[in-house]
PyMOL Python script that loads the backbone (N, CA, C, O; Angstrom):
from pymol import cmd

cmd.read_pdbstr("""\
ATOM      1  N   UNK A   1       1.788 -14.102  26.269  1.00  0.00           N
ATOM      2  CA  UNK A   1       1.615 -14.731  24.983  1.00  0.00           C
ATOM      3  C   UNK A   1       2.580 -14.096  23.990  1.00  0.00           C
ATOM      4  O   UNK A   1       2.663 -12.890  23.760  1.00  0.00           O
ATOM      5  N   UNK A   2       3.271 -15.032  23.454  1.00  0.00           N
ATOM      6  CA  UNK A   2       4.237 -14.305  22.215  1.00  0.00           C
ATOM      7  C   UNK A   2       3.525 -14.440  20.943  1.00  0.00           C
ATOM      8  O   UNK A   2       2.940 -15.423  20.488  1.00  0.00           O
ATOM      9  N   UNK A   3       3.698 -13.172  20.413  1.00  0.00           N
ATOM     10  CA  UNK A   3       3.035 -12.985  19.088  1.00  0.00           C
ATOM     11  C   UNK A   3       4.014 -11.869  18.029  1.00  0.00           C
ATOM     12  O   UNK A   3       4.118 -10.644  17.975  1.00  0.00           O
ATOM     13  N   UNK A   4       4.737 -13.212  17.133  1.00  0.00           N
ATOM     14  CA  UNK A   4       5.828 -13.011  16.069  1.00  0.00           C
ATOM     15  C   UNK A   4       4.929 -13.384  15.048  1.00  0.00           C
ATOM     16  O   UNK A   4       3.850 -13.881  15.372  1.00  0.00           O
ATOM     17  N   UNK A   5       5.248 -13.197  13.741  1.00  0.00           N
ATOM     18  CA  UNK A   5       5.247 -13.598  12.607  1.00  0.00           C
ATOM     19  C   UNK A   5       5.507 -15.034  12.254  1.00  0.00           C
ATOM     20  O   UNK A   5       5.493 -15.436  11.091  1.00  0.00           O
ATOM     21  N   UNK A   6       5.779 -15.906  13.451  1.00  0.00           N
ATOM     22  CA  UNK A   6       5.810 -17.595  13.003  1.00  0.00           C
ATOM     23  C   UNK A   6       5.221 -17.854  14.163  1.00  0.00           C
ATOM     24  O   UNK A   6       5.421 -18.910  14.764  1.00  0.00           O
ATOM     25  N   UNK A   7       4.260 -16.708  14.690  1.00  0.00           N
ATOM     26  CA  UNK A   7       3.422 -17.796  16.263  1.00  0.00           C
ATOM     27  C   UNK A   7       1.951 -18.369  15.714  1.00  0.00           C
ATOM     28  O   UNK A   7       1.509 -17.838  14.695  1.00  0.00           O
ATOM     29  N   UNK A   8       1.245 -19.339  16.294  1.00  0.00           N
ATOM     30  CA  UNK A   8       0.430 -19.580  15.714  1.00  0.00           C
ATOM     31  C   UNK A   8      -0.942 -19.307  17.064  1.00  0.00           C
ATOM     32  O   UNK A   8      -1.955 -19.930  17.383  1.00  0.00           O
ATOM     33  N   UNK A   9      -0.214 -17.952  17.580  1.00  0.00           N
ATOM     34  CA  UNK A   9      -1.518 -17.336  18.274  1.00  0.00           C
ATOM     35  C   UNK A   9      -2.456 -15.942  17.349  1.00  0.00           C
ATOM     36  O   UNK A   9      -2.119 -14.763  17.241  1.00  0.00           O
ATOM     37  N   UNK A  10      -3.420 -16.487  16.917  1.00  0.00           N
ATOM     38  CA  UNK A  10      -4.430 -15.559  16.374  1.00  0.00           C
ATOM     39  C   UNK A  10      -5.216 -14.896  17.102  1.00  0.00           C
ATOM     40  O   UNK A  10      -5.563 -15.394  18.173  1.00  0.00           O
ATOM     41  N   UNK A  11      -5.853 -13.195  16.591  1.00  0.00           N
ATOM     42  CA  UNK A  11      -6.563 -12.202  17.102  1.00  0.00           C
ATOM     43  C   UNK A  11      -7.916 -12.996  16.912  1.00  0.00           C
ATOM     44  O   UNK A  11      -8.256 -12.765  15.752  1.00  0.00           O
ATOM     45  N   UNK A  12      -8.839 -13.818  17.505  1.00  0.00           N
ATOM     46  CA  UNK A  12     -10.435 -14.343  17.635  1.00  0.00           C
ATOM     47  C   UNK A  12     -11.139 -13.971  18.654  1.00  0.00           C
ATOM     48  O   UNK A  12     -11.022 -14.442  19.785  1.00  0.00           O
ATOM     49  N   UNK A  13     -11.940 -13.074  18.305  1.00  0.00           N
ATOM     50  CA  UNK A  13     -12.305 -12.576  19.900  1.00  0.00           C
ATOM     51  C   UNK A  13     -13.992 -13.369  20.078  1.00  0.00           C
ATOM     52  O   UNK A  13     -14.774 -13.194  21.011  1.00  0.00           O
ATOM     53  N   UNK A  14     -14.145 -14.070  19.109  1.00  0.00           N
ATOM     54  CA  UNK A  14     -15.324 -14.960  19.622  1.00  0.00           C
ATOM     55  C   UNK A  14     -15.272 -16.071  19.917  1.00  0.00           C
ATOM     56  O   UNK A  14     -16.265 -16.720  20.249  1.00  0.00           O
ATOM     57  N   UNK A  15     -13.719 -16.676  19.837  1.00  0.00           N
ATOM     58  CA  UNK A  15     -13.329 -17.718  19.953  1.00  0.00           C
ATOM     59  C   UNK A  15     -13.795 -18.515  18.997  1.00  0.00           C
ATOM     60  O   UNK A  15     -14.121 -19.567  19.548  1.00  0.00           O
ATOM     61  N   UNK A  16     -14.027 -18.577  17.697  1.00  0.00           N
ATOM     62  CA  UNK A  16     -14.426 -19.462  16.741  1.00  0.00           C
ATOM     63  C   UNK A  16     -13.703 -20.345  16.053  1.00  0.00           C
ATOM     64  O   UNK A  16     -14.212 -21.367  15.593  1.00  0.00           O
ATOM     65  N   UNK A  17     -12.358 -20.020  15.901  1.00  0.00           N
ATOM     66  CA  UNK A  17     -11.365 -20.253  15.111  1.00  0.00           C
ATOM     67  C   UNK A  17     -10.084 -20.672  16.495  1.00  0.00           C
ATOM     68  O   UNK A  17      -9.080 -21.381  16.430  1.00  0.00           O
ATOM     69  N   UNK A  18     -10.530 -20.072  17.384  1.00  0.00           N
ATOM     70  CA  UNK A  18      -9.103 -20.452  18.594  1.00  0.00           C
ATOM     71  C   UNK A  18      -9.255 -20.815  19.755  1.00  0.00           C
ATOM     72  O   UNK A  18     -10.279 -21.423  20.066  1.00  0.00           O
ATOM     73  N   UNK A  19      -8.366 -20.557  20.589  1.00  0.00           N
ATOM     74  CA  UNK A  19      -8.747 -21.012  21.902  1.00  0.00           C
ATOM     75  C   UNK A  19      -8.788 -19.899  22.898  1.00  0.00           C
ATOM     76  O   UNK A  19      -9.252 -18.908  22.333  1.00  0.00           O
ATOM     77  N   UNK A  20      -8.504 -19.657  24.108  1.00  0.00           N
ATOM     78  CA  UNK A  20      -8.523 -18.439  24.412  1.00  0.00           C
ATOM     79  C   UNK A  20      -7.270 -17.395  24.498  1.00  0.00           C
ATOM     80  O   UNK A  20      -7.131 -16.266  24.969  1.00  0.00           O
ATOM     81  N   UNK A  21      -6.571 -18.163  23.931  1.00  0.00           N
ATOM     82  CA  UNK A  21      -4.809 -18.233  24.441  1.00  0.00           C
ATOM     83  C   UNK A  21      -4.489 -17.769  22.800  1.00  0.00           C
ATOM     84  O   UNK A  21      -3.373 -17.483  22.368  1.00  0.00           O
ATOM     85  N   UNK A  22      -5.731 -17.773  22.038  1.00  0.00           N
ATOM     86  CA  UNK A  22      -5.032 -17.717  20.351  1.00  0.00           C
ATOM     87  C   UNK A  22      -4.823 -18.753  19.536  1.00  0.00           C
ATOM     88  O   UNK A  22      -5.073 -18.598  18.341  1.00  0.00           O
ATOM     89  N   UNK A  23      -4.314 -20.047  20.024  1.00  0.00           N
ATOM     90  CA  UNK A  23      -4.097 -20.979  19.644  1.00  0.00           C
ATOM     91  C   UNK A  23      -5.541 -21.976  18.390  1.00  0.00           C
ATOM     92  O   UNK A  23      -6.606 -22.567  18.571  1.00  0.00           O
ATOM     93  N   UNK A  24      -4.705 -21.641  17.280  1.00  0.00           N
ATOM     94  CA  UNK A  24      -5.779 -22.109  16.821  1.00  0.00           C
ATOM     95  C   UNK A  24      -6.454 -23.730  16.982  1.00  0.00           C
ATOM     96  O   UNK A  24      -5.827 -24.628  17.544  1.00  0.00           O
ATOM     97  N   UNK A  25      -7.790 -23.914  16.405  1.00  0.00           N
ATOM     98  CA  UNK A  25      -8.053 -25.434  16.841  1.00  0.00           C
ATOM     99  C   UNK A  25      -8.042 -26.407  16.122  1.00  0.00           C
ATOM    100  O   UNK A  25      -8.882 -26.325  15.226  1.00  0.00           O
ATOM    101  N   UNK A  26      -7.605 -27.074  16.117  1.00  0.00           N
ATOM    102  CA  UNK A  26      -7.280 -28.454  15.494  1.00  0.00           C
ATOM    103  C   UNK A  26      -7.949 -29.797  15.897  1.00  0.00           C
ATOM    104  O   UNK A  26      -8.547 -30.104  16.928  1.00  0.00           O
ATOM    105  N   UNK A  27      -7.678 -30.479  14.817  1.00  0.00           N
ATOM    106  CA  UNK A  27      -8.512 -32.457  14.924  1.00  0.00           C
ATOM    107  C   UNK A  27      -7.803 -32.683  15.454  1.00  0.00           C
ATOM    108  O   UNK A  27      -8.547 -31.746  15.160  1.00  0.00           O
ATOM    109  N   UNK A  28      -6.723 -33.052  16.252  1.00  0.00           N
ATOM    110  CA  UNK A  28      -5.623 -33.572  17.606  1.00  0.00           C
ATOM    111  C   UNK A  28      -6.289 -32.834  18.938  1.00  0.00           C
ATOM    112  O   UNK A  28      -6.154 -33.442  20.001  1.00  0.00           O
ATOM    113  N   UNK A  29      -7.025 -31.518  18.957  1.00  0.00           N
ATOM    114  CA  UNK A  29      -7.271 -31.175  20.259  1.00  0.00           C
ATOM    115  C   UNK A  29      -5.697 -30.644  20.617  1.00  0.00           C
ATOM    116  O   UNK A  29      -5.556 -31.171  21.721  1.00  0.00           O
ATOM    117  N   UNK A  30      -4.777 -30.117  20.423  1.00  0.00           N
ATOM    118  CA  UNK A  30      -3.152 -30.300  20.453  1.00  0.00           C
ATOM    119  C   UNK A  30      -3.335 -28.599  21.075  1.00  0.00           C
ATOM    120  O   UNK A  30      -3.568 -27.593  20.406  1.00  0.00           O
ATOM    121  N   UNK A  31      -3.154 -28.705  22.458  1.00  0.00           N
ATOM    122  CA  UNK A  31      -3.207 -26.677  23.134  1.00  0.00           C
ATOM    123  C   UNK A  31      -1.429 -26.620  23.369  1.00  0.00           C
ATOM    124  O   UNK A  31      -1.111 -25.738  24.166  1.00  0.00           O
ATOM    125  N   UNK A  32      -0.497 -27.257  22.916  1.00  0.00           N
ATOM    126  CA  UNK A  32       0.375 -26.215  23.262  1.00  0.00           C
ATOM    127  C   UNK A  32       0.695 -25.927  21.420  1.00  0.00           C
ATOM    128  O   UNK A  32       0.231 -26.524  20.449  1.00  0.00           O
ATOM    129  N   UNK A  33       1.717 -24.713  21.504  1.00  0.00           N
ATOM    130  CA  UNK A  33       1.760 -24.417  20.428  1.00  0.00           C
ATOM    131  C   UNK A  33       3.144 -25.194  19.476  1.00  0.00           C
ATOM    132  O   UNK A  33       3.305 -25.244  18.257  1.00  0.00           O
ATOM    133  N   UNK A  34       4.026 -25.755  20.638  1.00  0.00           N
ATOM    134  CA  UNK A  34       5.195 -26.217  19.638  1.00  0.00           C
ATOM    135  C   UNK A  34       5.200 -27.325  19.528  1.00  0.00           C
ATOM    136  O   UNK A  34       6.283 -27.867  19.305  1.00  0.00           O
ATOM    137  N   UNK A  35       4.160 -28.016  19.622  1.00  0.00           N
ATOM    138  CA  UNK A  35       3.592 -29.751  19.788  1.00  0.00           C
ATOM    139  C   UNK A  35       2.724 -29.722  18.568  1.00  0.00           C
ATOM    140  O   UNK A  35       2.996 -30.457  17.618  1.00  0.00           O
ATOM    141  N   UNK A  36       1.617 -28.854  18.539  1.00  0.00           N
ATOM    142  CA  UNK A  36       1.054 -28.388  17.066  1.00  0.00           C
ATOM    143  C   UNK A  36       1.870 -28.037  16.064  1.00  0.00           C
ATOM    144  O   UNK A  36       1.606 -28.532  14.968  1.00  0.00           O
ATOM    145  N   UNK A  37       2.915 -27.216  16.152  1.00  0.00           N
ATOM    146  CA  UNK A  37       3.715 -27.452  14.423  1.00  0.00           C
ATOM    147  C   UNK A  37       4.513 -28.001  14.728  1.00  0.00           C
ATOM    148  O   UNK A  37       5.482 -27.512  14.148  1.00  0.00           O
ATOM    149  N   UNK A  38       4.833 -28.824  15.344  1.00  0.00           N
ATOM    150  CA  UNK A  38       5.363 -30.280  14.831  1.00  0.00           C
ATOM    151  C   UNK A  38       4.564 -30.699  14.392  1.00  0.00           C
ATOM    152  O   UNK A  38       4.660 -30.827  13.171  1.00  0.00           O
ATOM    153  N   UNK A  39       3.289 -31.179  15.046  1.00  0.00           N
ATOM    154  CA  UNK A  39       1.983 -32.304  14.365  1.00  0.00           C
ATOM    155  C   UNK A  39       1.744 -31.438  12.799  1.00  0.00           C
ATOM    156  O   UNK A  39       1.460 -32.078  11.787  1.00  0.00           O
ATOM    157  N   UNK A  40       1.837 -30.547  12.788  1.00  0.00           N
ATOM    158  CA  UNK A  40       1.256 -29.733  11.267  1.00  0.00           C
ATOM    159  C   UNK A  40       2.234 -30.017  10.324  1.00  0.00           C
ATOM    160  O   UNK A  40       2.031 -30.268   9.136  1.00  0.00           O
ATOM    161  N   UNK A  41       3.661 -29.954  11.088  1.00  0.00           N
ATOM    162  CA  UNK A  41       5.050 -29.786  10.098  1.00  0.00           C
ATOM    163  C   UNK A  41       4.880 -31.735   9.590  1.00  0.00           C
ATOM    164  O   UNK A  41       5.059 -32.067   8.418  1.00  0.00           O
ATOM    165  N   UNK A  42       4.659 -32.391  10.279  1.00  0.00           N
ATOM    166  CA  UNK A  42       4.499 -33.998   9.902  1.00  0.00           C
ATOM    167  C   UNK A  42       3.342 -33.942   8.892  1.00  0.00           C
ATOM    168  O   UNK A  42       3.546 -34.000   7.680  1.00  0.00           O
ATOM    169  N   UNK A  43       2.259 -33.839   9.376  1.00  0.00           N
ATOM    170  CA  UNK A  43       0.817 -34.278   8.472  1.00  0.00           C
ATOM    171  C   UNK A  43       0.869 -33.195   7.131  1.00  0.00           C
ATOM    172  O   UNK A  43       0.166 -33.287   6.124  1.00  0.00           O
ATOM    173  N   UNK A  44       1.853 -32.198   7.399  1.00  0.00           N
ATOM    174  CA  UNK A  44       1.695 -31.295   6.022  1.00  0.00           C
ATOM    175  C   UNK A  44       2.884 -32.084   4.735  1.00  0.00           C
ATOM    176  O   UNK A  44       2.608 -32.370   3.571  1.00  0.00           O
ATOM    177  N   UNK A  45       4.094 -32.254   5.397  1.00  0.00           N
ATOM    178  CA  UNK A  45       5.010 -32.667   4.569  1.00  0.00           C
ATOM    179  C   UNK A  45       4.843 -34.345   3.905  1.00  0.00           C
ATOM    180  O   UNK A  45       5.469 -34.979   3.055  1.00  0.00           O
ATOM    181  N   UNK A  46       3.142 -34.778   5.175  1.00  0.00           N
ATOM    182  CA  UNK A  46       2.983 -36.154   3.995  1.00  0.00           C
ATOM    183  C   UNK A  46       2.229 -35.536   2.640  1.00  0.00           C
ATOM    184  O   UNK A  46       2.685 -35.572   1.497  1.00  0.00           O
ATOM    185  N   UNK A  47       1.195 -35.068   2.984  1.00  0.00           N
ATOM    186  CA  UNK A  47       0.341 -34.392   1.926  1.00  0.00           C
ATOM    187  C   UNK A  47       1.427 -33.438   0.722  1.00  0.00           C
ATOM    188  O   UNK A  47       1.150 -33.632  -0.462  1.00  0.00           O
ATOM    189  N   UNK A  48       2.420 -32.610   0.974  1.00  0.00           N
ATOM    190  CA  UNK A  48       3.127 -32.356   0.137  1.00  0.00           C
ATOM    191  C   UNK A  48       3.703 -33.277  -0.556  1.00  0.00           C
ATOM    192  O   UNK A  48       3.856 -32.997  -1.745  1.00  0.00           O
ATOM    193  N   UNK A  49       4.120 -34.412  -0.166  1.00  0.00           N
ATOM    194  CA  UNK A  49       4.650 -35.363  -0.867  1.00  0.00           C
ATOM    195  C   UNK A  49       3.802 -35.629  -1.544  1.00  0.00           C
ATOM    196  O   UNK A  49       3.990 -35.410  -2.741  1.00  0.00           O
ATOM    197  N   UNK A  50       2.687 -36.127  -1.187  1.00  0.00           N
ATOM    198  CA  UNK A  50       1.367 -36.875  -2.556  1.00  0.00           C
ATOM    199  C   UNK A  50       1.280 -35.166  -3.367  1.00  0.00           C
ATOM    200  O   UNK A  50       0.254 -35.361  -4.018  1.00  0.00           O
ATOM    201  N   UNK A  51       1.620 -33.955  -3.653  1.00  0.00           N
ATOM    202  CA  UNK A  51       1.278 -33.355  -4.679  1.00  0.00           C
ATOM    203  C   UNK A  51       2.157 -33.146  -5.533  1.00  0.00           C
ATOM    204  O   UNK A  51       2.109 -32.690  -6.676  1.00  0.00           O
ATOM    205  N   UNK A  52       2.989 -33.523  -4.883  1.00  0.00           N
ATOM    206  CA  UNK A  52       4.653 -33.760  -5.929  1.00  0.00           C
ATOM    207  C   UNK A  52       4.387 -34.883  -6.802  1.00  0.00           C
ATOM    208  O   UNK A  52       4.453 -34.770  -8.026  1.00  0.00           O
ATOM    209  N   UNK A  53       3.944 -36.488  -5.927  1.00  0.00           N
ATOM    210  CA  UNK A  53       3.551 -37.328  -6.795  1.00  0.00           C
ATOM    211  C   UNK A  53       2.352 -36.979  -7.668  1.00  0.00           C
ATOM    212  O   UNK A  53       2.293 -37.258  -8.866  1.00  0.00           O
ATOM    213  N   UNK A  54       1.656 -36.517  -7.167  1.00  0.00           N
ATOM    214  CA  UNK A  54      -0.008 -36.333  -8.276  1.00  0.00           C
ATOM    215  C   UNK A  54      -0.291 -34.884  -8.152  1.00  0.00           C
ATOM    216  O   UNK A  54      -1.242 -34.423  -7.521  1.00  0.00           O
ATOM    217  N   UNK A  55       0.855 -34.000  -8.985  1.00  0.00           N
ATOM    218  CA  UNK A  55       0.634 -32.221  -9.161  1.00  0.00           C
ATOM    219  C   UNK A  55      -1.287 -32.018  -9.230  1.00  0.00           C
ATOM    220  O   UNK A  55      -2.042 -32.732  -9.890  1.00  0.00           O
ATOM    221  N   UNK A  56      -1.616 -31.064  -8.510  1.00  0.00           N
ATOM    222  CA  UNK A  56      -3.008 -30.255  -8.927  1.00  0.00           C
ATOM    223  C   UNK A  56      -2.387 -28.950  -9.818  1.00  0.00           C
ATOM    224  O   UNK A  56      -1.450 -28.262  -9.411  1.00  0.00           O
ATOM    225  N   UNK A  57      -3.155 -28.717 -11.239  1.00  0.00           N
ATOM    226  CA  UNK A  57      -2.632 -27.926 -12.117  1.00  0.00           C
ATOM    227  C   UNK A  57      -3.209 -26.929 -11.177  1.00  0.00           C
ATOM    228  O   UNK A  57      -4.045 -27.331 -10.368  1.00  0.00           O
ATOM    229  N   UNK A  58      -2.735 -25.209 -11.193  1.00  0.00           N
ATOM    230  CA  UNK A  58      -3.820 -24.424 -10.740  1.00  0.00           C
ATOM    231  C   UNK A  58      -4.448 -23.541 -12.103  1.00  0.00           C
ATOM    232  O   UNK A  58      -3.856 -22.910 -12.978  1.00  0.00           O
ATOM    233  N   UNK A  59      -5.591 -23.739 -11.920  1.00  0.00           N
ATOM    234  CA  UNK A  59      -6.767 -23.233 -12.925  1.00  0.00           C
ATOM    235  C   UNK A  59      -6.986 -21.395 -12.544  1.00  0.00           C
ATOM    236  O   UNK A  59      -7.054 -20.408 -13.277  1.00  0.00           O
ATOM    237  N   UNK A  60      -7.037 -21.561 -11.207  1.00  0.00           N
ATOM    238  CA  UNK A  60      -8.137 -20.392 -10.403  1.00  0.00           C
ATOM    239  C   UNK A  60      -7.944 -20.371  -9.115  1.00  0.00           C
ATOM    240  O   UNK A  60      -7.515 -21.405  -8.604  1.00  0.00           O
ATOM    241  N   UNK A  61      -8.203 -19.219  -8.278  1.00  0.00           N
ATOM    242  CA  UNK A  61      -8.494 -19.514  -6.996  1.00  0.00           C
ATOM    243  C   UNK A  61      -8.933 -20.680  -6.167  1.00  0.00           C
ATOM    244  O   UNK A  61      -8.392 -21.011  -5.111  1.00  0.00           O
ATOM    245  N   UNK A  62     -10.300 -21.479  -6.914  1.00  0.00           N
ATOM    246  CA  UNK A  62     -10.581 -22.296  -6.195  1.00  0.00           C
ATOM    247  C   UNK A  62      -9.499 -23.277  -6.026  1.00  0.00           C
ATOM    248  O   UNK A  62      -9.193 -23.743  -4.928  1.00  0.00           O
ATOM    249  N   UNK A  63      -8.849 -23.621  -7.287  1.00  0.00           N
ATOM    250  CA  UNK A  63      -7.615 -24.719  -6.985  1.00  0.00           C
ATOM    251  C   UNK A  63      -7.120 -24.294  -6.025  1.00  0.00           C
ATOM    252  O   UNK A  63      -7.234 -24.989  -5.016  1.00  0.00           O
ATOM    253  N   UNK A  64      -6.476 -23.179  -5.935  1.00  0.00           N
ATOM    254  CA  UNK A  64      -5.564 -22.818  -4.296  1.00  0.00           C
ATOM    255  C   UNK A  64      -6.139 -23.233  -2.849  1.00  0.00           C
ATOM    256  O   UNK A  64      -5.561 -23.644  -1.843  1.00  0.00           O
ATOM    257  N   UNK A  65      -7.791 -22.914  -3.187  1.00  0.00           N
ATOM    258  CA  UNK A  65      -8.203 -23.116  -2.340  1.00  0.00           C
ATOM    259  C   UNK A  65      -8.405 -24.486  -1.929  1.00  0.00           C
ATOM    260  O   UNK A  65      -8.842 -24.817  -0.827  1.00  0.00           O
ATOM    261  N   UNK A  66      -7.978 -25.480  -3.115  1.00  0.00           N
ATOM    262  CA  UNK A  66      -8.264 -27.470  -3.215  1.00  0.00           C
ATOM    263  C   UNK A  66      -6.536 -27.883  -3.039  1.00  0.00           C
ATOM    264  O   UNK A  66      -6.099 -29.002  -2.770  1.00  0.00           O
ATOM    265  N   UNK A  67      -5.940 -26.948  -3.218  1.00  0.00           N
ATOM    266  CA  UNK A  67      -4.456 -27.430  -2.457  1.00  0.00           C
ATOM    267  C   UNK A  67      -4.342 -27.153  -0.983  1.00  0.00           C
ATOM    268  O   UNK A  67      -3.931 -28.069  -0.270  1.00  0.00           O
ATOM    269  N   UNK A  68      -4.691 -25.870  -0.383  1.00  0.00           N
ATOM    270  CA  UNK A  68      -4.953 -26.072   0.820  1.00  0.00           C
ATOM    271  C   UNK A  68      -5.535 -26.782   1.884  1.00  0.00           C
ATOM    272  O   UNK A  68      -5.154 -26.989   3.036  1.00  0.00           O
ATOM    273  N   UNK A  69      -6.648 -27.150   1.187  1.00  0.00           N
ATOM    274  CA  UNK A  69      -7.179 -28.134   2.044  1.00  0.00           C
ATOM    275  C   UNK A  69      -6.710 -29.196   1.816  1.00  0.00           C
ATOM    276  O   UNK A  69      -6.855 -29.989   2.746  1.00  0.00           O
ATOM    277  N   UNK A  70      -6.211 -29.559   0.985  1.00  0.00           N
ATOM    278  CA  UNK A  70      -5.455 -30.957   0.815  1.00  0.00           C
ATOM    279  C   UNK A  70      -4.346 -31.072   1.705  1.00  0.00           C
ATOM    280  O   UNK A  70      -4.185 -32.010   2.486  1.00  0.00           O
ATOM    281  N   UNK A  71      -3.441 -29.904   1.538  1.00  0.00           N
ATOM    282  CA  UNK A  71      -2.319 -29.679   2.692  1.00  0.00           C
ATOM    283  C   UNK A  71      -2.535 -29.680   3.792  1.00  0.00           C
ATOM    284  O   UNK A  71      -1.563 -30.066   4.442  1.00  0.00           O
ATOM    285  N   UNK A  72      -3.924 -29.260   4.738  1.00  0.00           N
ATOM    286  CA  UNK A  72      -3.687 -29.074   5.466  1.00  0.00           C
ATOM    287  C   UNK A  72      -5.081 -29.921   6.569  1.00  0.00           C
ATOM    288  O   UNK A  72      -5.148 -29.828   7.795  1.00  0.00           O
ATOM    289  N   UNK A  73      -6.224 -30.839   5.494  1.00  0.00           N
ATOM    290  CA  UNK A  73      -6.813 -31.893   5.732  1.00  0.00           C
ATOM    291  C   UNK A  73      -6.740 -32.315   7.290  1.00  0.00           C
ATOM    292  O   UNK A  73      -7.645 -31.944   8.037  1.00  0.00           O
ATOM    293  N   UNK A  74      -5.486 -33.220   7.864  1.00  0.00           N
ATOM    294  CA  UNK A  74      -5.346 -33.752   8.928  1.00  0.00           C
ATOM    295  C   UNK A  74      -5.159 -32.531  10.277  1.00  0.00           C
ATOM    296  O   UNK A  74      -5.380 -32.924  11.422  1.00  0.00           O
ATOM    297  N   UNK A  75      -4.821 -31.336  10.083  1.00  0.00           N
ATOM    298  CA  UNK A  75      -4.536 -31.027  11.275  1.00  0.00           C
ATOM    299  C   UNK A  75      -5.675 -29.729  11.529  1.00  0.00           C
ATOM    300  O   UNK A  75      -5.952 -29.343  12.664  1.00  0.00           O
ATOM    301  N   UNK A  76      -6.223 -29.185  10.395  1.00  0.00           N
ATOM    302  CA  UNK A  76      -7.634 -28.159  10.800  1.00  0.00           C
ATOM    303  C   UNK A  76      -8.634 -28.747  10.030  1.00  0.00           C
ATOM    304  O   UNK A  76      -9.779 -28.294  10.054  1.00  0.00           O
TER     305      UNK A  76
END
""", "prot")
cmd.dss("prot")
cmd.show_as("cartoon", "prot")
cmd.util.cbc("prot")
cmd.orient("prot")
């Protein structure tokens, strides 16, 4: 397993968040890892586009926390 600073294998040792391989889990079901950021790099850069069109001001944490999920909605 390669584990850099742009892998998207995570330390879960209850498996809650991944798979057994690290790989985190996603609404596609998507186990390899360079098939998933593609699918993430697509479904993120639509959602970036709608916040360019309709900015969220940030107030607070929680906003960060209402842009993220907005960004990232379709694929976790």
């Amino acid at each position: 397993m390669e584990n850099n600073e742009n892998s998207y294998h995570y330390f879960d040792p209850d498996f809650k968040y991944t798979d057994k391989y690290g790989l985190l889990h996603n609404l596609a079901n998507i186990q390899n890892e360079k098939v998933l950021l593609a699918f993430e790099s697509l479904k993120v850069t639509k959602r970036v586009e709608e916040l360019l069109e309709h900015p969220i001001k940030i107030k607070d944490s929680n906003t960060l926390l209402k842009i993220h999920y907005h960004l990232f909605q379709d694929v976790y």
